[in-house]
C-alpha positions in Angstrom: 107.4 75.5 89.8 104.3 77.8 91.2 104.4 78.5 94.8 100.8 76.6 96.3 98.4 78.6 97.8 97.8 76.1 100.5 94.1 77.0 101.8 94.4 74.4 104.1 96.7 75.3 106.1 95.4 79.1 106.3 91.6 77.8 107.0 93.5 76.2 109.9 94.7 79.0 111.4 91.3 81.1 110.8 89.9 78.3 112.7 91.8 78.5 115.4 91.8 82.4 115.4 87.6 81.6 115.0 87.6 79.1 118.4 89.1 81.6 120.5 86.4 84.4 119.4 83.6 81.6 119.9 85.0 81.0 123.7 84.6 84.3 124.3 81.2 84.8 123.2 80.3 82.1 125.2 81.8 82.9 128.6 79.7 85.8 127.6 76.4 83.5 127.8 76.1 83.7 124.1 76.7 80.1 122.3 77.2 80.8 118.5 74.2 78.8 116.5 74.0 78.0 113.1 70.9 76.4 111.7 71.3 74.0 108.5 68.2 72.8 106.5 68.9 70.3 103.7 65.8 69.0 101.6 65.5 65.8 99.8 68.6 63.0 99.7 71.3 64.4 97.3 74.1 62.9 98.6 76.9 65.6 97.6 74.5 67.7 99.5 74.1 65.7 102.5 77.8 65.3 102.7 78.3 68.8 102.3 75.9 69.7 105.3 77.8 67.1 107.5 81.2 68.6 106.6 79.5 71.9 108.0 78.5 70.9 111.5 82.0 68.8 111.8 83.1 72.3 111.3 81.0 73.5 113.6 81.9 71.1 116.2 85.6 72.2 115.7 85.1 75.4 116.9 82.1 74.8 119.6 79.7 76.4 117.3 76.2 74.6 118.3 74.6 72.8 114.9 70.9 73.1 114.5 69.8 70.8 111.5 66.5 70.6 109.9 66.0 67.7 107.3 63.4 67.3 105.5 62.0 65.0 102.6 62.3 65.3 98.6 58.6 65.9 98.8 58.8 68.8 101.0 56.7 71.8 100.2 57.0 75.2 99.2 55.6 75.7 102.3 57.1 72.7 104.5 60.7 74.9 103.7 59.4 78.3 104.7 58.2 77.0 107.8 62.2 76.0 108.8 63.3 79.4 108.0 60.7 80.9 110.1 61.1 78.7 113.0 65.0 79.6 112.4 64.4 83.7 111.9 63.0 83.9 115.5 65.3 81.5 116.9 67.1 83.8 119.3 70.1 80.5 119.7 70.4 80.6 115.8 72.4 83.4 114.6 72.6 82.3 111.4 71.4 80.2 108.8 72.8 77.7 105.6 70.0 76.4 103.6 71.6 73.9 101.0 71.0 74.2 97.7 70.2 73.2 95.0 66.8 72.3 96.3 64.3 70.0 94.6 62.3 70.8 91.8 58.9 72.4 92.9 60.8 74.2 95.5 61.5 78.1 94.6 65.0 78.9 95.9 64.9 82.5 95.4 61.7 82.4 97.5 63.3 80.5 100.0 66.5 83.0 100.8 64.5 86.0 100.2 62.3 84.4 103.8 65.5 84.5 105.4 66.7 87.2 108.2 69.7 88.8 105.7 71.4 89.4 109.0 70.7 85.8 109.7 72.6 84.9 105.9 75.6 82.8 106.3 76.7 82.2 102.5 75.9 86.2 101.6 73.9 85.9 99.0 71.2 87.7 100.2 69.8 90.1 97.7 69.9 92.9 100.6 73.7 91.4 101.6 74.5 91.5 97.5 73.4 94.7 97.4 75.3 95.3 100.4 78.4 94.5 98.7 77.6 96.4 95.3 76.9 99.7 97.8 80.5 98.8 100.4 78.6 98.7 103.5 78.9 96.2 106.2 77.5 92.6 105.6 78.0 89.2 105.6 80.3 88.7 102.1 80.2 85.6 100.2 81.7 82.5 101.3 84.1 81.7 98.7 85.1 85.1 97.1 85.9 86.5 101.1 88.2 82.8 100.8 89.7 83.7 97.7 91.0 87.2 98.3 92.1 86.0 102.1 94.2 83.2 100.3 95.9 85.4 98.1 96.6 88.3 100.3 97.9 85.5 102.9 100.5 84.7 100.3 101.8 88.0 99.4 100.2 87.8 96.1 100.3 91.4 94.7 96.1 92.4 93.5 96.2 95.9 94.3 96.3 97.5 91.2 97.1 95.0 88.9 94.7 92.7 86.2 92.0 90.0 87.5 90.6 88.0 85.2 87.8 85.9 86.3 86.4 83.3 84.2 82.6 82.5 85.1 79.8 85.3 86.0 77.9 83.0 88.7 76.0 84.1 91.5 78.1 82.4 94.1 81.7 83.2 92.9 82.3 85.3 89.7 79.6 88.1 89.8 80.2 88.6 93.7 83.8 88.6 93.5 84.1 90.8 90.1 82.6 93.2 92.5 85.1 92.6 95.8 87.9 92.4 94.4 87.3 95.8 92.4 86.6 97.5 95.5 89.2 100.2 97.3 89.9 97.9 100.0 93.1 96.3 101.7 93.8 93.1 99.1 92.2 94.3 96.0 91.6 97.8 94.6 92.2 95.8 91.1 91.5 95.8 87.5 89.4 93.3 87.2 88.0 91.7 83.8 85.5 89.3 83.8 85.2 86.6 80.9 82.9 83.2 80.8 83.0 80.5 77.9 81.3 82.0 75.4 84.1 84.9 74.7 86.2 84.5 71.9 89.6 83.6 71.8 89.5 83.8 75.7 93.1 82.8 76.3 94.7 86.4 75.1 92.7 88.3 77.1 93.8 85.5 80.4 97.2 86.1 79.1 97.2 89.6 80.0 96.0 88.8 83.7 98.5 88.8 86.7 95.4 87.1 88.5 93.3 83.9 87.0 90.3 83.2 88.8 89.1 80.0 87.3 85.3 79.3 88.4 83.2 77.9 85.1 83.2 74.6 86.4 85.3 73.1 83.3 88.0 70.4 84.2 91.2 71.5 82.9 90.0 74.6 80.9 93.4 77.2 81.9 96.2 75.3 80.1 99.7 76.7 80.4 99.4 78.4 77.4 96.5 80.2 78.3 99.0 81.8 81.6 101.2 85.0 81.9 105.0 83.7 83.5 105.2 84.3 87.1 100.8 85.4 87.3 98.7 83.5 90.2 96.1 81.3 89.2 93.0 80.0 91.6 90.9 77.2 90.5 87.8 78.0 92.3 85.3 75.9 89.6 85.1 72.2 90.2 83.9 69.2 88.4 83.6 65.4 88.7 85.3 62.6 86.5 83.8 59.5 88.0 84.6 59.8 91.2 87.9 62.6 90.8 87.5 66.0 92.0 88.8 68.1 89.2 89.9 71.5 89.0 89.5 74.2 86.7 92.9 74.5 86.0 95.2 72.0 84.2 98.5 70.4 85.8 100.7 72.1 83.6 99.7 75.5 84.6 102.6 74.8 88.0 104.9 75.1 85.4 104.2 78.6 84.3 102.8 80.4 87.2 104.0 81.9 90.5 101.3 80.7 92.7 98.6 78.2 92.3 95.6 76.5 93.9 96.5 72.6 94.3 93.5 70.5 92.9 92.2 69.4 96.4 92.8 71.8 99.7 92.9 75.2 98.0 90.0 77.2 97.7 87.2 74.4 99.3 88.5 75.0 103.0 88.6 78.8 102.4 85.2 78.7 101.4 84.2 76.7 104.9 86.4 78.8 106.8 84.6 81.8 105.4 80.7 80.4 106.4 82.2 80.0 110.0 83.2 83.7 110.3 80.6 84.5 108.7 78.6 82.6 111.5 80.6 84.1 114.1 80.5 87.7 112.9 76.5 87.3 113.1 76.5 86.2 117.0 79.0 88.9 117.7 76.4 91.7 116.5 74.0 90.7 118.3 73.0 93.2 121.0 
């Protein structure tokens, strides 16, 4: 049976490591902020938010949460991110998405501070990453690479294949993990679910990265013996959290993500540095 790559546990650890970094910063007189704005009444969303400033909490970073209504305007939204940019207490900023229709998301980040961008996703901190200068990466492909060098999976120089090309996980991490960098320096092919006859080129992979967003879609068969596989796509069945990757794929590979407490906490874990890393910079 695969060995589980227990995010977890690590995101415990960077937590704690985070907490001691946050103490210091504020013997310093410097209290790490983080500003959330959440717009209408999704309640994923809102649940989402509230898991961030428990995070928060945690660590003694200080939560600064603007809500507004569905009917928010363009303008109503900007507003919060200015009010935020010149907010010397908030060092960095989450706006939740998606936001409602009428509102134009791209509009919305591009307002933000990039130094201020806790998720990454910046256009400046994307091209940031496409260049290998210093920024703030995104959330969950900084999680995924952590969780597999953490676990002495071998990426250097081998084949990543990463099903999905989104803006949040596949294009960004296509690009990290391809890098010449400590943890990846890999071959790294990226497939979505359109390609044909996806499971031989998977086969090939000594890294999945599973992050479409289809319940089950890596099967055993689709898996090279001994290979690491992350589900990093979720979906819903009712009320079940499901995972990219099928059950059977334990029996198959080395190391995988369990269903529930793999890559989610890594991605949280990775907003809070993020946070942190922005208040430390600050001169």
């Amino acid at each position: 049976m695969a060995e589980l790559l227990d995010g977890e546990r690590l995101a415990g650890r960077i937590k704690m490591e985070l907490a001691d970094r946050v103490a210091r910063l504020a013997v310093l007189g410097r209290r790490v902020g983080l500003g959330t704005v959440l717009v209408g009444d999704d309640g994923p969303s809102a649940k989402y938010v509230a898991m961030k400033h428990a995070d928060c909490e945690a660590i003694g970073i200080r939560s600064y949460h603007e809500e507004l209504p569905a009917g928010a305007t363009q303008a109503d939204v900007e507003a919060v991110i200015d009010r935020f940019n010149d907010d010397s207490h908030v060092h960095s900023i989450l706006v939740q998405l998606p936001l409602p229709q009428g509102i134009n998301e791209e509009q919305v980040l591009l307002r933000m501070k990039p130094d201020k961008d806790v998720d990454g996703l910046h256009p400046t901190n994307l091209g940031r990453l496409v260049m290998g200068t210093p920024g703030p990466l995104p959330c969950t492909p900084a999680g995924i690479v952590e969780l597999l060098a953490a676990h002495s999976v071998p990426v250097e120089g081998k084949h990543v294949v990463i099903i999905g090309r989104g803006l949040t996980i596949g294009r960004p991490l296509s690009l990290l993990l391809a890098m010449k960098r400590p943890g990846c320096n890999a071959a790294v092919t990226v497939v979505h679910t359109g390609v044909d006859d996806m499971a031989a080129i998977t086969r090939t992979a000594d890294v999945i990265v599973a992050a479409a967003g289809v319940a089950g879609l890596v099967t055993a068969d689709m898996v090279k013996p001994g290979a690491a596989v992350v589900g990093a796509g979720t979906s819903w069945s009712g009320t079940k959290l499901m995972s990219d990757v099928a059950d059977d794929v334990a029996e198959v590979a080395g190391w995988v993500t369990p269903r529930i407490g793999g890559v989610g906490p890594m991605t949280r874990a990775m907003l809070l540095r993020n946070a942190v890393l922005a208040a430390e910079k600050v001169q």
